[in-house]
N, C-alpha and C positions, 0 to 999 in steps of 0.2 A: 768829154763833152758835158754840158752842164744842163738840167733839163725843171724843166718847173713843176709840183705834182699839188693837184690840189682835191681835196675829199670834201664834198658838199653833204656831210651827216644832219639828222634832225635835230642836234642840239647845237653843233656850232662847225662855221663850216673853215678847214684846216687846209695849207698849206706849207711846204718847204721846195727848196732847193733839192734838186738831186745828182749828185757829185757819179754820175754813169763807171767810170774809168774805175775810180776807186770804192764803187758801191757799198754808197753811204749816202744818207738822210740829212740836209743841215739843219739845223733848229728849224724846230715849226713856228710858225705864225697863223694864229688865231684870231677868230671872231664869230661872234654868240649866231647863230642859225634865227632867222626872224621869225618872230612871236608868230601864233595864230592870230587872224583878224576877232575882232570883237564884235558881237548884237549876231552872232547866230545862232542858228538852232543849235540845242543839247545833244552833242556827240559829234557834231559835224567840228569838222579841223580842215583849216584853209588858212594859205597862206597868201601874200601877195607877192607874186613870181618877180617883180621890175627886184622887190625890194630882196631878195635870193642874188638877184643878177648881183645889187650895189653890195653887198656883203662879198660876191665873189672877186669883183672891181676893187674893192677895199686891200682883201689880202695879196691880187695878184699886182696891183700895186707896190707890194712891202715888200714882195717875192723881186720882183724887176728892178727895183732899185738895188736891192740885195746882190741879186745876181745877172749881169745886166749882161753876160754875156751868151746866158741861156737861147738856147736854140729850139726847144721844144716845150712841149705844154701836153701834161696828163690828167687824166680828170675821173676822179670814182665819185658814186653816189648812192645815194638810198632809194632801192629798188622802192618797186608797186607806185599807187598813186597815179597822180596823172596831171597834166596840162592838156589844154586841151587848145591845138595852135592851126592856123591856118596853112597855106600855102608857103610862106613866105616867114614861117616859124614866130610870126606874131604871138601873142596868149591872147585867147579866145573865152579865158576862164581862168581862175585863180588857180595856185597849184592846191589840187585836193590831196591833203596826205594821206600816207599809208597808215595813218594813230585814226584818221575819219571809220565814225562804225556810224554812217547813216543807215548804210545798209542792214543794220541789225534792228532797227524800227520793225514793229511787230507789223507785215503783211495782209496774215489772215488769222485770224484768232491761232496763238498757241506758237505760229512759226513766223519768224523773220522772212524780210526780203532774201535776205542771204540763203537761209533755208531753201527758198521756193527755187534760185536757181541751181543748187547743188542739187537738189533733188533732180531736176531738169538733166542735168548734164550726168548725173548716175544712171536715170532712167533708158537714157541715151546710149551710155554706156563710156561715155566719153570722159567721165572725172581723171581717171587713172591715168589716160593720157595727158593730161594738163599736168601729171606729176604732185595731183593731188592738191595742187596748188588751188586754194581760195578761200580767204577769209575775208573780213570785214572793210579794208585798206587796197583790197587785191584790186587793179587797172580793172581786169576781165570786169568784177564785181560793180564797180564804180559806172563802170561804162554800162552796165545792162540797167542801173538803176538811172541811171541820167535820161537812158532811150525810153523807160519804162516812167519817166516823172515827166517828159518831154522838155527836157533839158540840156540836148546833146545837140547842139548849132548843124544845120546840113554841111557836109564835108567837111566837117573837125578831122584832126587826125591828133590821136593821143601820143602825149610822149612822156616821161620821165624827167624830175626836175633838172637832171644833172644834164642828159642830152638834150632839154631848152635852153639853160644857161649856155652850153656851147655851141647850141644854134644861135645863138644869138652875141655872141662874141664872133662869131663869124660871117652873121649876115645872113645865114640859109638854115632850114630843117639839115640835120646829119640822122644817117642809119642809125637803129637800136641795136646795141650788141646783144647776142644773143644772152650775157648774163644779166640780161637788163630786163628780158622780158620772162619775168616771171610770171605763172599761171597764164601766158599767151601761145605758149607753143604747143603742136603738137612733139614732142621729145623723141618718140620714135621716128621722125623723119627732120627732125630739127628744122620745122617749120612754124608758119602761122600755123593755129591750129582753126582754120574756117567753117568746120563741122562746129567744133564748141559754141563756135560766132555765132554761127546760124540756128545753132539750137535754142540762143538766146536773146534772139529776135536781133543779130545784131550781124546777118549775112551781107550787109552792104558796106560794113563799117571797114573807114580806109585807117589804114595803119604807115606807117614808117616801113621805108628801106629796112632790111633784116640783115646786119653786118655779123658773118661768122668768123671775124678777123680782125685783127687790132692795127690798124691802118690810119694815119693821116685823113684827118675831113675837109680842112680847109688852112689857111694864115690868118694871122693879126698885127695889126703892128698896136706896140705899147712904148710911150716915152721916144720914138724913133727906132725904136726896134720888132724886128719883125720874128716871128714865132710859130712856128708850126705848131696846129692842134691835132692832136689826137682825139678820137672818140674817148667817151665814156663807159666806165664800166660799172659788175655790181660791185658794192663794198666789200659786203661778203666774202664771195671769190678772191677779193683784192687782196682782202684781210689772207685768208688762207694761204693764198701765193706767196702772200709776202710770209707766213708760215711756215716755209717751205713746205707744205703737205705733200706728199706721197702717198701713192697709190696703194702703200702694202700699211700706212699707219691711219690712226685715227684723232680724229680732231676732237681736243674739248677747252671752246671759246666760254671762258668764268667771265663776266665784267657784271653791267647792272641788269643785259640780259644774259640768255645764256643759250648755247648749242651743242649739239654733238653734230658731228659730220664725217662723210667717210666719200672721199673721191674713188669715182668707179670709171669701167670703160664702156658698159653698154647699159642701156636703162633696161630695169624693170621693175616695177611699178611693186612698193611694198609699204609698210606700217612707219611711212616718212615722205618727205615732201623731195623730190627731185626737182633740180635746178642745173642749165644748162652752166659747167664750167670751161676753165679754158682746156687748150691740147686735144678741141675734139671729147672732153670727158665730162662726166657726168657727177653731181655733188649730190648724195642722199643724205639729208640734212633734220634732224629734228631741231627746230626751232622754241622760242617763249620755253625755258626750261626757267625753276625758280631760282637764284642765286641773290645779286647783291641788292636789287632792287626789295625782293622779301627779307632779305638781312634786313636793308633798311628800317623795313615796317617794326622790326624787332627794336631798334635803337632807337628809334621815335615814340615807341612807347615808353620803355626805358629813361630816357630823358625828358619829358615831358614836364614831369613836374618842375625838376629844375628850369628849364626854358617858364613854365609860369612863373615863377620866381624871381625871373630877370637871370639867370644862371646861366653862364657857357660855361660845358664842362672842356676843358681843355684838349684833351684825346682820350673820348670814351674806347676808342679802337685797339686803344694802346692796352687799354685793363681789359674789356674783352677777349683778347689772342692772351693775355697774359692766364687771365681765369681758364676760359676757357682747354687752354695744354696743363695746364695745375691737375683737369680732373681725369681720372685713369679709366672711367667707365660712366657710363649713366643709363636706369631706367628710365628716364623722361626720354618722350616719342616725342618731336616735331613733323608737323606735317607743314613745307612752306609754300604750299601752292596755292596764295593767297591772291595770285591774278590768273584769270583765265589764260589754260596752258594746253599741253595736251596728257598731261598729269592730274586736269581739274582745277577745280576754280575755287574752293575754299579748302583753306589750310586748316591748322587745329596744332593745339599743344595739347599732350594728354600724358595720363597714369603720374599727374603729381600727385607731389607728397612734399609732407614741412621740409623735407632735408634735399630734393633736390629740385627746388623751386631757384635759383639762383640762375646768376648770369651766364659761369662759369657752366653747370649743367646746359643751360636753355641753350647755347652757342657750340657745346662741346655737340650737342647732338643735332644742331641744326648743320654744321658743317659735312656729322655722318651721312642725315639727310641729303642733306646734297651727292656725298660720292656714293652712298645706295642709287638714289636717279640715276647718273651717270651711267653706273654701270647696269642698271635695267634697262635705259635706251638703247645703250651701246646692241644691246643685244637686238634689240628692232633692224637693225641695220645689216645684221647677217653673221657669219660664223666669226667668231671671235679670235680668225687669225691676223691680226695687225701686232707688223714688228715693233710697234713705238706707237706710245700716243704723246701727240703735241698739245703743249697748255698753251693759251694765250688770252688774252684778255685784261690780264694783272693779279686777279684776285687771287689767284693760288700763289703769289708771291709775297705778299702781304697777307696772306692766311696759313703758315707754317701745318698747322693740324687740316686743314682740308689737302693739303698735299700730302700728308701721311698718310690719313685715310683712300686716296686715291692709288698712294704705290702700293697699298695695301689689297685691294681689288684691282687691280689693273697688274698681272706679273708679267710686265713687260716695262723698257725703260722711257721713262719720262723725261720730253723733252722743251723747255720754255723756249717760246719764240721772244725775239730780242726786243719785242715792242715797238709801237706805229709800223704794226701789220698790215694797214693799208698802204699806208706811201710806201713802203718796202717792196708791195704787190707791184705799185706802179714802177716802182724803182725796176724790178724785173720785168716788169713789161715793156720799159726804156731801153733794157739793156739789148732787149732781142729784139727790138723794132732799129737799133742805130747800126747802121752800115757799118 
Protein backbone atom coordinates (compact mmCIF):
# COMPACT_ATOMS: atom_id res chain seq x y z
CA UNK A 1 0.00 0.00 0.00
CA UNK A 2 1.24 3.37 -0.68
CA UNK A 3 0.30 6.17 1.73
CA UNK A 4 1.15 10.00 1.68
CA UNK A 5 3.06 11.75 4.88
CA UNK A 6 3.38 15.27 5.22
CA UNK A 7 5.28 17.32 8.14
CA UNK A 8 3.89 21.01 8.47
CA UNK A 9 7.48 22.34 10.27
CA UNK A 10 8.17 26.20 10.96
CA UNK A 11 10.40 26.64 8.38
CA UNK A 12 9.16 24.67 5.40
CA UNK A 13 6.36 22.35 5.23
CA UNK A 14 7.52 18.53 3.78
CA UNK A 15 6.14 15.92 2.22
CA UNK A 16 6.72 12.22 0.35
CA UNK A 17 5.22 9.17 -0.60
CA UNK A 18 5.37 6.28 1.79
CA UNK A 19 6.17 2.88 0.05
CA UNK A 20 4.25 0.89 3.66
CA UNK A 21 5.20 -2.85 2.28
CA UNK A 22 8.65 -1.99 1.62
CA UNK A 23 9.27 0.61 4.36
CA UNK A 24 10.72 3.23 2.75
CA UNK A 25 10.34 7.19 2.38
CA UNK A 26 10.15 8.37 -1.63
CA UNK A 27 11.94 11.64 -2.20
CA UNK A 28 10.48 14.45 -0.47
CA UNK A 29 8.86 17.45 -1.83
CA UNK A 30 9.08 20.65 -0.45
CA UNK A 31 7.91 24.13 0.19
CA UNK A 32 9.10 27.27 2.30
CA UNK A 33 6.53 27.40 5.72
CA UNK A 34 4.72 31.03 5.29
CA UNK A 35 6.52 34.09 6.45
CA UNK A 36 5.16 35.87 9.62
CA UNK A 37 2.54 38.66 8.79
CA UNK A 38 3.94 42.18 8.88
CA UNK A 39 3.15 45.81 10.99
CA UNK A 40 2.92 43.84 14.35
CA UNK A 41 4.02 44.40 17.64
CA UNK A 42 7.74 43.33 18.67
CA UNK A 43 7.89 39.67 19.55
CA UNK A 44 4.54 38.68 18.47
CA UNK A 45 4.83 35.98 15.44
CA UNK A 46 1.62 35.24 13.35
CA UNK A 47 0.83 33.72 10.65
CA UNK A 48 -2.03 33.57 8.23
CA UNK A 49 -3.44 30.00 8.63
CA UNK A 50 -5.55 29.99 4.74
CA UNK A 51 -2.00 30.58 3.48
CA UNK A 52 -0.38 27.07 5.82
CA UNK A 53 -3.60 25.44 4.25
CA UNK A 54 -2.22 26.53 0.25
CA UNK A 55 1.54 25.48 1.09
CA UNK A 56 0.01 22.19 2.27
CA UNK A 57 -2.37 22.08 -1.05
CA UNK A 58 0.69 22.83 -2.97
CA UNK A 59 2.91 19.83 -1.83
CA UNK A 60 -0.03 17.47 -1.47
CA UNK A 61 -0.74 18.11 -5.01
CA UNK A 62 2.94 17.02 -6.14
CA UNK A 63 2.52 13.99 -3.73
CA UNK A 64 -0.91 12.80 -5.72
CA UNK A 65 0.30 13.26 -8.91
CA UNK A 66 3.36 11.27 -7.85
CA UNK A 67 1.62 8.61 -6.26
CA UNK A 68 -1.74 8.58 -7.37
CA UNK A 69 -2.53 5.42 -6.15
CA UNK A 70 -2.02 6.29 -2.58
CA UNK A 71 -4.76 5.35 -0.16
CA UNK A 72 -3.90 7.09 2.95
CA UNK A 73 -2.73 10.69 4.22
CA UNK A 74 -0.44 11.29 7.44
CA UNK A 75 0.30 14.43 8.94
CA UNK A 76 3.07 15.64 11.75
CA UNK A 77 3.41 19.05 13.01
CA UNK A 78 4.93 21.77 15.29
CA UNK A 79 3.44 21.44 18.69
CA UNK A 80 2.28 24.65 20.91
CA UNK A 81 0.76 27.73 19.53
CA UNK A 82 -2.49 27.95 18.59
CA UNK A 83 -5.57 28.71 16.06
CA UNK A 84 -8.22 29.74 17.44
CA UNK A 85 -11.47 27.96 15.15
CA UNK A 86 -14.96 27.82 15.67
CA UNK A 87 -17.50 25.08 15.46
CA UNK A 88 -17.04 24.09 12.20
CA UNK A 89 -13.11 24.42 12.25
CA UNK A 90 -13.20 27.92 10.59
CA UNK A 91 -9.92 30.28 11.98
CA UNK A 92 -11.17 32.60 14.32
CA UNK A 93 -7.59 34.17 14.50
CA UNK A 94 -4.32 33.94 12.75
CA UNK A 95 -2.07 30.91 13.68
CA UNK A 96 -0.13 32.42 16.64
CA UNK A 97 3.24 30.52 16.70
CA UNK A 98 5.18 28.82 19.18
CA UNK A 99 8.57 31.48 18.11
CA UNK A 100 5.36 34.43 19.61
CA UNK A 101 6.87 35.62 23.17
CA UNK A 102 4.08 38.14 23.65
CA UNK A 103 3.81 36.80 26.72
CA UNK A 104 7.20 37.73 27.93
CA UNK A 105 6.14 41.69 27.87
CA UNK A 106 6.89 42.80 31.22
CA UNK A 107 3.41 42.42 33.46
CA UNK A 108 4.27 44.07 36.53
CA UNK A 109 7.41 45.79 37.21
CA UNK A 110 10.58 43.12 37.09
CA UNK A 111 8.26 39.92 35.91
CA UNK A 112 6.66 38.90 32.66
CA UNK A 113 3.13 37.85 31.83
CA UNK A 114 4.57 34.47 31.68
CA UNK A 115 6.13 34.91 34.97
CA UNK A 116 2.70 35.82 36.68
CA UNK A 117 1.06 32.59 35.52
CA UNK A 118 3.83 30.18 36.27
CA UNK A 119 3.96 31.41 39.51
CA UNK A 120 0.13 30.94 39.66
CA UNK A 121 0.14 27.49 38.55
CA UNK A 122 3.34 26.61 41.20
CA UNK A 123 1.58 28.26 43.88
CA UNK A 124 -1.27 25.98 43.12
CA UNK A 125 0.78 23.29 42.97
CA UNK A 126 -0.13 22.32 39.58
CA UNK A 127 3.25 23.17 37.20
CA UNK A 128 4.65 19.59 37.67
CA UNK A 129 1.63 18.25 36.56
CA UNK A 130 1.54 20.00 33.21
CA UNK A 131 4.98 18.26 32.80
CA UNK A 132 6.67 21.47 33.48
CA UNK A 133 5.61 22.53 30.30
CA UNK A 134 5.31 26.48 29.72
CA UNK A 135 7.07 28.95 28.04
CA UNK A 136 6.57 31.89 25.98
CA UNK A 137 4.91 29.97 22.50
CA UNK A 138 3.17 27.48 25.04
CA UNK A 139 -1.10 27.17 23.72
CA UNK A 140 -1.84 27.04 27.84
CA UNK A 141 0.40 30.57 27.84
CA UNK A 142 -1.12 32.07 24.67
CA UNK A 143 -4.53 31.38 25.68
CA UNK A 144 -4.37 32.99 29.37
CA UNK A 145 -2.99 35.93 27.71
CA UNK A 146 -5.65 36.43 24.99
CA UNK A 147 -8.46 35.80 28.05
CA UNK A 148 -6.30 38.20 30.08
CA UNK A 149 -6.02 41.03 26.88
CA UNK A 150 -9.70 40.35 26.09
CA UNK A 151 -8.99 38.75 23.05
CA UNK A 152 -10.13 35.08 23.21
CA UNK A 153 -13.74 35.29 20.90
CA UNK A 154 -16.60 33.52 23.21
CA UNK A 155 -16.44 29.74 22.33
CA UNK A 156 -13.15 29.70 20.44
CA UNK A 157 -11.85 26.33 20.84
CA UNK A 158 -7.85 26.23 20.33
CA UNK A 159 -6.05 23.91 18.07
CA UNK A 160 -2.63 23.27 16.51
CA UNK A 161 -1.73 24.37 13.11
CA UNK A 162 -1.23 20.80 11.83
CA UNK A 163 -4.76 19.60 13.19
CA UNK A 164 -6.46 23.09 11.46
CA UNK A 165 -4.88 22.15 8.28
CA UNK A 166 -6.51 18.66 8.50
CA UNK A 167 -9.70 19.93 9.83
CA UNK A 168 -10.03 21.67 7.16
CA UNK A 169 -9.00 19.45 4.26
CA UNK A 170 -11.78 17.51 5.80
CA UNK A 171 -14.55 19.82 6.37
CA UNK A 172 -14.85 19.43 10.35
CA UNK A 173 -12.65 20.16 13.67
CA UNK A 174 -10.68 16.46 14.28
CA UNK A 175 -9.33 15.25 18.07
CA UNK A 176 -5.90 16.58 19.44
CA UNK A 177 -3.66 13.74 19.80
CA UNK A 178 -2.40 13.59 22.80
CA UNK A 179 1.44 14.42 21.48
CA UNK A 180 0.02 17.47 20.40
CA UNK A 181 -1.08 18.87 23.42
CA UNK A 182 1.70 19.99 25.15
CA UNK A 183 1.67 21.97 28.46
CA UNK A 184 -2.35 21.04 28.36
CA UNK A 185 -2.63 17.77 30.02
CA UNK A 186 -2.83 16.78 33.34
CA UNK A 187 0.11 13.66 32.55
CA UNK A 188 -0.79 11.70 35.40
CA UNK A 189 -4.19 10.99 34.24
CA UNK A 190 -3.55 11.80 30.50
CA UNK A 191 -6.04 14.31 30.47
CA UNK A 192 -7.13 17.80 30.09
CA UNK A 193 -5.53 19.31 32.89
CA UNK A 194 -8.92 21.67 34.11
CA UNK A 195 -7.50 22.51 37.39
CA UNK A 196 -4.44 24.35 35.48
CA UNK A 197 -7.41 26.07 33.22
CA UNK A 198 -9.14 27.05 36.05
CA UNK A 199 -6.30 28.30 38.03
CA UNK A 200 -5.78 30.65 35.15
CA UNK A 201 -8.88 32.13 34.78
CA UNK A 202 -9.59 29.89 31.90
CA UNK A 203 -12.28 27.18 33.70
CA UNK A 204 -14.74 27.50 30.87
CA UNK A 205 -12.43 27.35 28.21
CA UNK A 206 -13.62 24.60 25.41
CA UNK A 207 -11.03 22.55 24.03
CA UNK A 208 -10.90 19.75 21.34
CA UNK A 209 -11.72 16.10 21.33
CA UNK A 210 -8.62 14.42 23.21
CA UNK A 211 -7.56 11.45 20.71
CA UNK A 212 -5.21 8.86 22.69
CA UNK A 213 -5.01 6.88 19.37
CA UNK A 214 -3.70 7.14 15.92
CA UNK A 215 -7.00 6.57 14.05
CA UNK A 216 -8.52 7.76 10.73
CA UNK A 217 -10.65 11.47 11.07
CA UNK A 218 -12.21 11.77 8.01
CA UNK A 219 -11.74 11.43 3.67
CA UNK A 220 -10.90 13.70 0.83
CA UNK A 221 -10.94 13.35 -2.51
CA UNK A 222 -7.85 14.98 -4.58
CA UNK A 223 -7.61 14.94 -8.66
CA UNK A 224 -10.54 12.11 -8.28
CA UNK A 225 -9.10 10.31 -5.83
CA UNK A 226 -10.25 9.60 -2.63
CA UNK A 227 -7.77 9.33 0.71
CA UNK A 228 -8.13 8.60 4.06
CA UNK A 229 -6.76 11.19 6.65
CA UNK A 230 -5.35 10.33 9.66
CA UNK A 231 -4.81 12.77 12.58
CA UNK A 232 -2.06 14.65 13.27
CA UNK A 233 0.80 14.31 15.45
CA UNK A 234 3.88 15.92 17.35
CA UNK A 235 6.99 16.22 15.30
CA UNK A 236 9.03 15.50 18.00
CA UNK A 237 7.63 12.24 18.83
CA UNK A 238 7.49 11.55 15.02
CA UNK A 239 10.90 12.42 14.75
CA UNK A 240 11.86 9.84 17.49
CA UNK A 241 9.66 6.96 16.29
CA UNK A 242 10.89 7.29 13.17
CA UNK A 243 14.33 6.95 15.36
CA UNK A 244 13.58 3.99 16.26
CA UNK A 245 13.90 5.00 20.17
CA UNK A 246 13.65 2.53 22.84
CA UNK A 247 12.93 2.46 25.99
CA UNK A 248 16.26 1.24 27.66
CA UNK A 249 18.33 4.08 25.11
CA UNK A 250 18.76 7.69 24.93
CA UNK A 251 18.06 10.31 22.34
CA UNK A 252 20.37 13.13 21.29
CA UNK A 253 18.58 15.22 18.41
CA UNK A 254 22.06 17.79 17.01
CA UNK A 255 20.42 19.92 14.12
CA UNK A 256 19.91 23.94 14.40
CA UNK A 257 18.13 23.15 17.65
CA UNK A 258 18.99 20.71 19.90
CA UNK A 259 17.42 17.83 22.56
CA UNK A 260 18.26 15.10 24.79
CA UNK A 261 15.24 12.75 25.45
CA UNK A 262 14.60 9.55 27.00
CA UNK A 263 11.30 7.55 26.52
CA UNK A 264 9.83 6.38 29.80
CA UNK A 265 6.71 4.23 31.01
CA UNK A 266 5.30 6.26 33.98
CA UNK A 267 5.48 10.04 34.52
CA UNK A 268 7.30 11.67 37.07
CA UNK A 269 7.79 15.07 37.22
CA UNK A 270 11.76 15.90 37.21
CA UNK A 271 14.48 18.64 36.07
CA UNK A 272 12.94 18.18 32.21
CA UNK A 273 9.76 18.86 30.47
CA UNK A 274 7.46 15.66 30.02
CA UNK A 275 5.43 15.06 26.84
CA UNK A 276 2.92 12.65 26.21
CA UNK A 277 4.46 9.91 23.64
CA UNK A 278 3.21 7.14 21.78
CA UNK A 279 2.55 3.19 23.28
CA UNK A 280 0.96 4.72 26.26
CA UNK A 281 4.57 6.21 27.10
CA UNK A 282 6.00 9.14 28.23
CA UNK A 283 8.99 11.37 26.58
CA UNK A 284 11.33 13.33 29.38
CA UNK A 285 12.78 15.73 27.02
CA UNK A 286 15.22 18.60 27.49
CA UNK A 287 14.66 20.98 24.88
CA UNK A 288 16.49 24.67 23.24
CA UNK A 289 20.05 22.89 24.05
CA UNK A 290 22.91 25.24 22.04
CA UNK A 291 24.16 23.44 18.85
CA UNK A 292 24.13 24.58 15.24
CA UNK A 293 21.98 27.52 15.41
CA UNK A 294 25.12 28.87 18.09
CA UNK A 295 27.69 27.20 15.70
CA UNK A 296 26.17 29.58 13.31
CA UNK A 297 26.65 32.76 15.40
CA UNK A 298 30.41 31.67 15.42
CA UNK A 299 30.65 31.44 11.40
CA UNK A 300 28.79 34.62 10.97
CA UNK A 301 31.09 36.38 12.76
CA UNK A 302 33.91 34.80 11.15
CA UNK A 303 32.84 35.62 7.87
CA UNK A 304 31.62 38.82 8.08
CA UNK A 305 34.12 40.61 6.77
CA UNK A 306 34.53 38.91 3.75
CA UNK A 307 30.57 38.97 3.05
CA UNK A 308 31.41 43.17 3.56
CA UNK A 309 33.55 42.72 0.88
CA UNK A 310 31.27 41.25 -1.63
CA UNK A 311 33.05 37.66 -0.77
CA UNK A 312 31.40 34.10 -0.73
CA UNK A 313 33.76 32.05 0.96
CA UNK A 314 33.13 28.80 -0.83
CA UNK A 315 32.75 25.94 2.25
CA UNK A 316 33.94 27.68 5.30
CA UNK A 317 32.54 24.33 6.85
CA UNK A 318 34.74 22.33 4.93
CA UNK A 319 38.09 24.20 6.71
CA UNK A 320 36.35 24.51 9.98
CA UNK A 321 36.00 20.29 10.52
CA UNK A 322 39.33 20.29 8.82
CA UNK A 323 41.04 22.97 11.52
CA UNK A 324 39.24 22.24 13.90
CA UNK A 325 40.28 17.57 14.12
CA UNK A 326 44.07 19.24 13.17
CA UNK A 327 43.92 20.37 16.96
CA UNK A 328 44.88 17.70 19.78
CA UNK A 329 43.82 19.75 22.76
CA UNK A 330 42.76 23.33 23.76
CA UNK A 331 42.58 25.76 26.64
CA UNK A 332 40.14 28.11 25.01
CA UNK A 333 36.53 27.53 27.07
CA UNK A 334 33.49 28.28 24.92
CA UNK A 335 30.53 28.85 26.34
CA UNK A 336 27.43 28.63 23.46
CA UNK A 337 24.39 29.44 25.18
CA UNK A 338 24.12 32.34 23.27
CA UNK A 339 19.96 32.00 23.10
CA UNK A 340 17.85 31.47 25.95
CA UNK A 341 17.95 27.89 26.97
CA UNK A 342 17.92 26.00 29.96
CA UNK A 343 21.77 26.20 30.02
CA UNK A 344 21.20 30.31 30.17
CA UNK A 345 21.13 32.87 27.97
CA UNK A 346 24.55 34.42 27.37
CA UNK A 347 27.42 32.50 26.10
CA UNK A 348 31.11 33.75 26.33
CA UNK A 349 34.48 32.66 24.85
CA UNK A 350 37.25 32.89 27.49
CA UNK A 351 41.02 32.32 28.82
CA UNK A 352 42.52 33.39 25.25
CA UNK A 353 45.59 33.81 24.49
CA UNK A 354 47.68 34.76 20.91
CA UNK A 355 48.18 31.02 20.25
CA UNK A 356 44.88 29.71 20.53
CA UNK A 357 42.58 32.51 19.34
CA UNK A 358 42.02 30.60 15.89
CA UNK A 359 39.33 28.72 14.12
CA UNK A 360 40.61 25.34 14.58
CA UNK A 361 40.82 25.94 18.68
CA UNK A 362 37.39 28.17 18.89
CA UNK A 363 35.44 25.06 17.04
CA UNK A 364 37.66 22.27 18.32
CA UNK A 365 36.29 23.37 21.87
CA UNK A 366 32.99 24.66 20.92
CA UNK A 367 32.06 21.08 19.57
CA UNK A 368 33.66 19.74 23.34
CA UNK A 369 31.05 22.25 24.63
CA UNK A 370 28.50 20.66 23.23
CA UNK A 371 29.26 16.87 24.21
CA UNK A 372 29.95 18.37 27.94
CA UNK A 373 26.07 19.66 27.80
CA UNK A 374 24.87 16.57 26.45
CA UNK A 375 26.21 14.67 28.85
CA UNK A 376 25.34 17.01 31.87
CA UNK A 377 21.65 16.80 30.78
CA UNK A 378 21.62 13.40 30.08
CA UNK A 379 22.06 13.25 33.60
CA UNK A 380 18.84 15.45 34.53
CA UNK A 381 17.04 12.68 33.16
CA UNK A 382 17.90 9.87 35.65
CA UNK A 383 20.42 6.93 36.19
CA UNK A 384 22.74 6.58 33.36
CA UNK A 385 21.57 3.04 32.42
CA UNK A 386 20.80 3.37 28.49
CA UNK A 387 21.93 0.64 26.29
CA UNK A 388 22.58 2.90 23.25
CA UNK A 389 22.25 6.43 22.38
CA UNK A 390 20.63 7.39 19.14
CA UNK A 391 21.97 10.59 17.05
CA UNK A 392 19.86 12.27 14.77
CA UNK A 393 19.41 15.40 13.41
CA UNK A 394 22.53 15.36 10.89
CA UNK A 395 25.07 17.37 12.66
CA UNK A 396 27.03 14.58 14.29
CA UNK A 397 27.41 13.41 10.66
CA UNK A 398 28.86 16.29 9.17
CA UNK A 399 30.91 17.03 12.42
CA UNK A 400 33.44 13.98 12.69
CA UNK A 401 35.11 15.53 16.22
CA UNK A 402 31.62 16.12 17.96
CA UNK A 403 31.05 12.49 17.49
CA UNK A 404 34.23 11.56 18.99
CA UNK A 405 33.87 13.52 21.71
CA UNK A 406 30.39 12.05 22.43
CA UNK A 407 31.76 8.17 21.97
CA UNK A 408 34.06 9.44 24.33
CA UNK A 409 31.43 10.48 27.22
CA UNK A 410 28.76 8.25 26.30
CA UNK A 411 30.41 4.40 26.83
CA UNK A 412 27.76 2.98 25.33
CA UNK A 413 27.18 2.35 21.32
CA UNK A 414 26.19 5.16 19.08
CA UNK A 415 23.68 4.87 16.86
CA UNK A 416 22.53 7.33 13.77
CA UNK A 417 19.11 7.45 12.68
CA UNK A 418 18.78 7.16 8.84
CA UNK A 419 17.38 10.63 8.48
CA UNK A 420 13.71 12.30 7.78
CA UNK A 421 13.02 11.07 11.13
CA UNK A 422 9.74 12.44 10.94
CA UNK A 423 8.20 10.87 7.68
CA UNK A 424 9.81 7.62 9.01
CA UNK A 425 7.79 8.21 12.45
CA UNK A 426 4.73 8.40 10.10
CA UNK A 427 6.08 5.81 7.96
CA UNK A 428 5.63 3.56 11.18
CA UNK A 429 2.71 5.01 12.16
CA UNK A 430 1.23 3.80 8.51
CA UNK A 431 2.61 0.55 9.07
CA UNK A 432 0.64 -0.29 12.24
CA UNK A 433 -2.54 1.64 11.39
CA UNK A 434 -2.89 -0.77 7.77
CA UNK A 435 -4.80 -3.87 8.07
Amino acid sequence: MKCLAIDIGSTSVKGAALDVQRGCVNEPVTTAFPAPLSGLPAGWVEVDPQAVCDAVAKVLAKLVEAAPEAERLYCAGQMAGLVLIDDAGRPLSNYISWRDQRTLAEATPGHSFLDSIRSRLEVAGLFGGLGGELHSGSTTALLAWLREHDRLPLGAIPTNIADFVVGRLIGKPIPMHVTQAVGMLDLANSRWHRDAFATLGLGNQRLPLLSHTEEAVGTIALAGHSLQVFGSYGDQQCALRGAGLQPDELSLNVSTGSQVSRRVTAFRPGRFLTRKYFFSDYLNTVTHLPAGRSLNVLVDLLTELARHEGIALRDPWKVIHEQAQAIEATDLDVDLAFFRGPLGSRGQIADITTENLTVGHLFHASFRAMADNYQQVAGWLGPADWTAVVLSGGLTQSAPLLRRFLEQRFAVPLRESAGEETLLGLLDIARTTVP
